[in-house]
N, C-alpha and C positions, 0 to 999 in steps of 0.2 A: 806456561800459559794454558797448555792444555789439563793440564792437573788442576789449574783455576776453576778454567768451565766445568769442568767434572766437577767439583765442588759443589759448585749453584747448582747445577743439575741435578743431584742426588740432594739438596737441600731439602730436607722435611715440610718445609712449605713454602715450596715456592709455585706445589699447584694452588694452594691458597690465594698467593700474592696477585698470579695470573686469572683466577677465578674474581678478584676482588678488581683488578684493571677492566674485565672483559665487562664487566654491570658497569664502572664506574664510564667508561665510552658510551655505553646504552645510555645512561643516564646521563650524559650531555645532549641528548635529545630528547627529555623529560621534560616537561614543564609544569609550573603549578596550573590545575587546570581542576572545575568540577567543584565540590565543596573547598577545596584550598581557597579558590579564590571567592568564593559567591556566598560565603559563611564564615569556614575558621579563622581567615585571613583579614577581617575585618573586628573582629573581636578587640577591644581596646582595653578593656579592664575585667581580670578575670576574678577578684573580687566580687564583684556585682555580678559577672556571667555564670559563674561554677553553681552557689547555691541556685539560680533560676533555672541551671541545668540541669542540677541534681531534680527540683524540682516541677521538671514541666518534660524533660525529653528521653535522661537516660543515666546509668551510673559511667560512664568509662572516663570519669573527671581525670585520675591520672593521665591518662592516655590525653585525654583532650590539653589538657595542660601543656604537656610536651610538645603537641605537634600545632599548638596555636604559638606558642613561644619561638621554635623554632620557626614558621611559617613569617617570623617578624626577622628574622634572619638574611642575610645571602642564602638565595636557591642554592650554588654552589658548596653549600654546609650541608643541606640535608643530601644531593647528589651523593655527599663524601661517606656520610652516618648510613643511608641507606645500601648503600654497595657496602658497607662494612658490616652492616644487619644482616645481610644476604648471608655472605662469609661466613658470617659468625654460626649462623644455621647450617652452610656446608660442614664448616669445622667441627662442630657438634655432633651433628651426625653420623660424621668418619671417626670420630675419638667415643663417642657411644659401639659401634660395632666394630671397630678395626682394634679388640684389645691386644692382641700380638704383632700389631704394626705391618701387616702383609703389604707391601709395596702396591702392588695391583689395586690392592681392595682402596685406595687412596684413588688410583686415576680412576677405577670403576664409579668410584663416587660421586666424584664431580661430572662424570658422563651422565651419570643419572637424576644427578639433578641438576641439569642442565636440562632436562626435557621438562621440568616442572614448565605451563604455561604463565609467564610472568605477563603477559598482558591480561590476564585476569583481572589485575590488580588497579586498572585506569577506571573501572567503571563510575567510581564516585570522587575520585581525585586522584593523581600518583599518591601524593604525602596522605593523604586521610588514608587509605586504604592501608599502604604498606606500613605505617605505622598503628594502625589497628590489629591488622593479621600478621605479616612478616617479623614484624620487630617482636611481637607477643609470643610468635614461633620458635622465634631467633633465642628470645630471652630468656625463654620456659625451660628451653634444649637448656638451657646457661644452668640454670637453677639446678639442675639434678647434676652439675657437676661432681657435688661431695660427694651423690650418692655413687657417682661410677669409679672416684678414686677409692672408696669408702671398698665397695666390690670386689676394687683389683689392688687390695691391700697398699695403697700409695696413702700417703699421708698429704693433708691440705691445711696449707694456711689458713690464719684468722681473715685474710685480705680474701681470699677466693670465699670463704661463708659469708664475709660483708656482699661482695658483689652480686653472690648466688641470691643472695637473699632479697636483696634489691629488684634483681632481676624478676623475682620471683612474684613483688609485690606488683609491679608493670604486668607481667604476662596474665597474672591472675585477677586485673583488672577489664577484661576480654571474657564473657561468656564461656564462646567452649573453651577458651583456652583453658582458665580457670577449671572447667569441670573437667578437660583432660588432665592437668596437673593432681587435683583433687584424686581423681581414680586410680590411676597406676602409684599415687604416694600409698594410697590406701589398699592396693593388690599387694606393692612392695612389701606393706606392715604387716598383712595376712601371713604373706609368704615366709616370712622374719620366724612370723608366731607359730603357724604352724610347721618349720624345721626347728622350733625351738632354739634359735641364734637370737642371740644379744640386737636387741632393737638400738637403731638409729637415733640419737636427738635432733639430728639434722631432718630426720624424718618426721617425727612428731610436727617441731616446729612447719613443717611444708604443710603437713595436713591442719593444722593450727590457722596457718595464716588463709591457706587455700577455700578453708569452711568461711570464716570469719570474710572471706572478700564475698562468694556463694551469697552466705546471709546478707551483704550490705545490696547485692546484686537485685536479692529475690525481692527485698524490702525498700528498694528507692522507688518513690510515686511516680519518681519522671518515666521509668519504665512501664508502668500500665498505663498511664497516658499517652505514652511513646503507642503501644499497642493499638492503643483503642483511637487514635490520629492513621496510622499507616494500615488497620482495617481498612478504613472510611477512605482512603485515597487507592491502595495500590489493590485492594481484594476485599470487596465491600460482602463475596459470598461465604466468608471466613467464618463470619459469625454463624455459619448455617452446618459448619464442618463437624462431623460426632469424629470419635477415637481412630476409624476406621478409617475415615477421610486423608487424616492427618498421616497416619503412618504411611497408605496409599502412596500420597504426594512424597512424600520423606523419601518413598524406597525410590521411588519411579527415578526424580528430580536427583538422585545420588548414581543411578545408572546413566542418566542421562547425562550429566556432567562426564562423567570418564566417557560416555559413549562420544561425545561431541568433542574432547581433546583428544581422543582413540588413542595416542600412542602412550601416554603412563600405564593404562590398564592393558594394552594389548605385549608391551614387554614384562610386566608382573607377571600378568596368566603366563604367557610362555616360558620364562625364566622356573618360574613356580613348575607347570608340569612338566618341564623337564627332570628338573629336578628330583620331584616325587616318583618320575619313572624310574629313576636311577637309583633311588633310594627303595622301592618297592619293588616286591616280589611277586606277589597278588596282582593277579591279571583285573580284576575288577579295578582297585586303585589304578593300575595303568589305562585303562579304558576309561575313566573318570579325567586320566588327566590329557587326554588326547579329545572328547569332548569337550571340554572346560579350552583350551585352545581353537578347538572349531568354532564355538559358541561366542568366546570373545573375537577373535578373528571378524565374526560375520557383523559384530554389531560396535567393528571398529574400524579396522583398517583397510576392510573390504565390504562397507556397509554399500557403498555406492554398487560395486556387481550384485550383490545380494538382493539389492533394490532395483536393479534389470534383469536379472534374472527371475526373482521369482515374485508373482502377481500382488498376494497379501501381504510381503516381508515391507514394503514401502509402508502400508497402513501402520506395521506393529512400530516399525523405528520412528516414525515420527511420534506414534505414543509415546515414546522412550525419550524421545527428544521433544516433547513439547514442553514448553514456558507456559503454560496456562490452561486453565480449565478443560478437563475432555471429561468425556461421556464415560458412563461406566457401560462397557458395551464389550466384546468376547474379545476384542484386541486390548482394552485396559488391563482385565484378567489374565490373558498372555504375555501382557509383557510385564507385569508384577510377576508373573510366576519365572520368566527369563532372569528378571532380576535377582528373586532370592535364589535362583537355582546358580546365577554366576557368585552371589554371595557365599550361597553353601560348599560349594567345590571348592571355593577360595581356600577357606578356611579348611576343609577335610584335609586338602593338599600340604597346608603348612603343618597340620597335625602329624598329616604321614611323614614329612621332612623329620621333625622335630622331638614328635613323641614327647609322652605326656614331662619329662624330665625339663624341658624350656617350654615353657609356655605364652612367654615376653612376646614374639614374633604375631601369635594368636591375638591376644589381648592390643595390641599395637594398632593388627589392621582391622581388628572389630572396635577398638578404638575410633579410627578413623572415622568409618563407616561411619558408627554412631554418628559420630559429629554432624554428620551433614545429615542422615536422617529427620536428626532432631529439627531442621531448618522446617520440617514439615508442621510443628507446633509452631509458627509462626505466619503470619499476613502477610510475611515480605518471602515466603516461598520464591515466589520467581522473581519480585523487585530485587532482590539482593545479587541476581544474578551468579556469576562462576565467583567472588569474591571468600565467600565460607571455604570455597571447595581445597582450599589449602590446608585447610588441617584432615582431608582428605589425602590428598596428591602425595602430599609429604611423607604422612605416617608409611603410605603405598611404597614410594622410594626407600622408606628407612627399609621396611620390612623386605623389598627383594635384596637389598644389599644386605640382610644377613642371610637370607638366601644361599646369594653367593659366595659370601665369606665363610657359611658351615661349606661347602662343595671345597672350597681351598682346603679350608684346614682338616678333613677331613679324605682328604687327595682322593674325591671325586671326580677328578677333570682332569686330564690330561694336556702337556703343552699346547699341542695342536688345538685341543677346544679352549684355553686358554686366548691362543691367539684370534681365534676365530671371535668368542665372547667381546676382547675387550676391540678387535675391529667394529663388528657392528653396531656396538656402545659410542664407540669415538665418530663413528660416522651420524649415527640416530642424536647424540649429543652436540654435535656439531649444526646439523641440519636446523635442528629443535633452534639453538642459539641466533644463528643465521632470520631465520624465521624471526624471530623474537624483535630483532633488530629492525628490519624490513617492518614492522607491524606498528613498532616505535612510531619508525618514521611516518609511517599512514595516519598514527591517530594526534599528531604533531598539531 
């Protein structure tokens, strides 16, 4: 018996199974709610709706396809598919950075994304939302399968390039998703080309299909109608914005989102300058990465003292956290400059970890960033609310778990900070969950 349990226990995924129960419980407190019911849910013939969509609102027709079809479904169905989408993005994630299987780096992972905020996801529907961003997340991760057996010299079925590929078509029906697939397929081919190694097909084809969804993206009319409708409704001062505006709002609106979740950015920064300390000799990098922790600290999980404590800090965080129009006035300029300045440490820090020889972890979380930046080129800046912010959050999780995994496998950690690490992970992961649940049920 006991040699049973030990079995299941050391089962390679059975943190999956239990990661895939804990959303699938959440999600019996889900309901269709928001565009599910007040739009996609009413749709009768997608014949007649898809061309008038294409032309009058937007391209994401595959996406819309699926999640009007299922929406004609048992709820109970999508509960199933979406706690399985979840999964599928944990799993993807630990099988992208966990190439030597390190035990840890498995619980590590689903602790840390465990803290992703999944209530992001309700503001326009459950089902609209998370099969917009989650499933495109989920899918995308799917698609660069071949390229990581490809990497760690494993061989892949014809059935895994069908699926990848599928996947591929779905995720890159999605804005950023699309143009994050598009970029790293296309750093990958650089990278190929300049070591002078034997190029991908599985690669070309991604940047093939990745352009060609881009192009259908950039060239559907429902999209500049889409535009020039949600001007006129949600930011009529849009049309008044020059280059400067735009990035402005991009940078602020991308601090402001991690500032207002606090806890993804304020375990990155930490993890991250830890890290760099240990890995750094040079007192300037270490003094970089002990600011870069005070700095997020203040305008995260200690914003509330920061803001009794000191007279002006209240004025600069609410810049940092506002939804909407402000003044270009000496706290706008301060807190655009707090911002790139938490941007740029970000980034020095994982250079100092990683050095110029991996560059993947770089490219990932200025990937991110990007992403939500760019939400600054758009009208729906603040209408869109924390929903973009996922291909934000996420890219942040992947990137501290390799963090952690070079510190493993390069036996910078000792048991003792081992145990310590993955305590406050399983506590902060837990809380985060807890939270999630509770927040369910409020907006029930």
């Amino acid at each position: 018996m006991k040699k049973k349990i030990k079995k299941i226990l050391n089962n390679k995924y059975l943190p999956y199974i239990a990661i895939f129960l804990i959303f699938l419980f959440i999600h019996l407190f889900m309901n269709f709610n928001g565009d599910d019911t007040v739009w996609y849910s009413k749709v009768n013939n997608l014949i007649t709706y898809l061309p008038k969509r294409y032309g009058n609102w937007g391209s994401r027709l595959i996406i819309e396809t699926t999640l009007i079809s299922l929406l004609k479904c048992n709820i109970f169905l999508w509960r199933i598919l979406d706690s399985f989408m979840i999964t599928l993005g944990l799993y993807m994630i630990i099988k992208f950075v966990n190439k030597n299987q390190i035990k840890d780096i498995t619980l590590i992972g689903c602790c840390l994304f465990l803290l992703y905020p999944l209530v992001d996801l309700v503001s326009a529907g459950w089902a609209t939302v998370t099969l917009h961003y989650f499933w495109t997340f989920s899918l995308g991760m799917l698609s660069f399968l071949p390229l990581i057996n490809y990497e760690r010299k494993k061989k892949t079925n014809k059935i895994i390039y069908v699926i990848s590929t599928l996947a591929l078509i779905y995720a890159c029906n999605q804005e950023q998703s699309c143009s994050i697939i598009l970029g790293i397929n296309i750093l990958y081919l650089i990278n190929k080309i300049i070591k002078k190694e034997k190029i991908n097909k599985y690669n070309i084809l991604c940047i093939l299909l990745s352009s060609a969804s881009l192009i259908f993206i950039f060239t559907c009319p429902g999209n500049f109608v889409r535009i020039k409708k949600e001007t006129k409704s949600w930011l009529p001062e849009y049309k008044k914005f020059d280059l400067i505006d735009k990035i402005y709002y991009g940078v602020i609106v991308t601090l402001g989102t991690l500032s207002r979740n606090r806890i993804v950015l304020f375990v990155f920064a930490t993890i991250t300058s830890i890290a760099a300390y240990i890995y750094s000799k040079h007192n300037f990098t270490k003094m970089i990465a002990i600011i870069n922790v005070l700095l997020v600290s203040s305008i995260t999980v200690f914003q509330e003292f920061i803001k009794n404590s000191f007279y002006y800090s209240e004025r600069v965080l609410s810049t940092i956290q506002a939804m909407h129009i402000v003044d270009f006035d000496y706290y706008a300029l301060l807190s655009f400059g707090i911002a790139i300045l938490v941007f740029a440490m970000l980034t020095y820090l994982l250079l100092v970890i990683f050095q110029k020889d991996n560059l993947l972890p770089v490219f990932i979380l200025l990937g991110g960033i990007c992403s939500r930046i760019i939400i600054g080129f758009s009208p729906t800046i603040f209408a869109s609310l924390e929903r973009p912010s996922l291909f934000l959050h996420l890219p942040m999780i992947i990137t501290c778990l390799l963090v952690i995994y070079k510190l493993y496998e390069d036996k910078k950690i000792n048991n003792t900070g081992k145990i310590i690490l993955k305590s406050c992970l399983i506590f902060l992961g837990l809380t985060s969950i807890i939270n999630t649940f509770f927040s369910v049920l409020v907006l029930r």
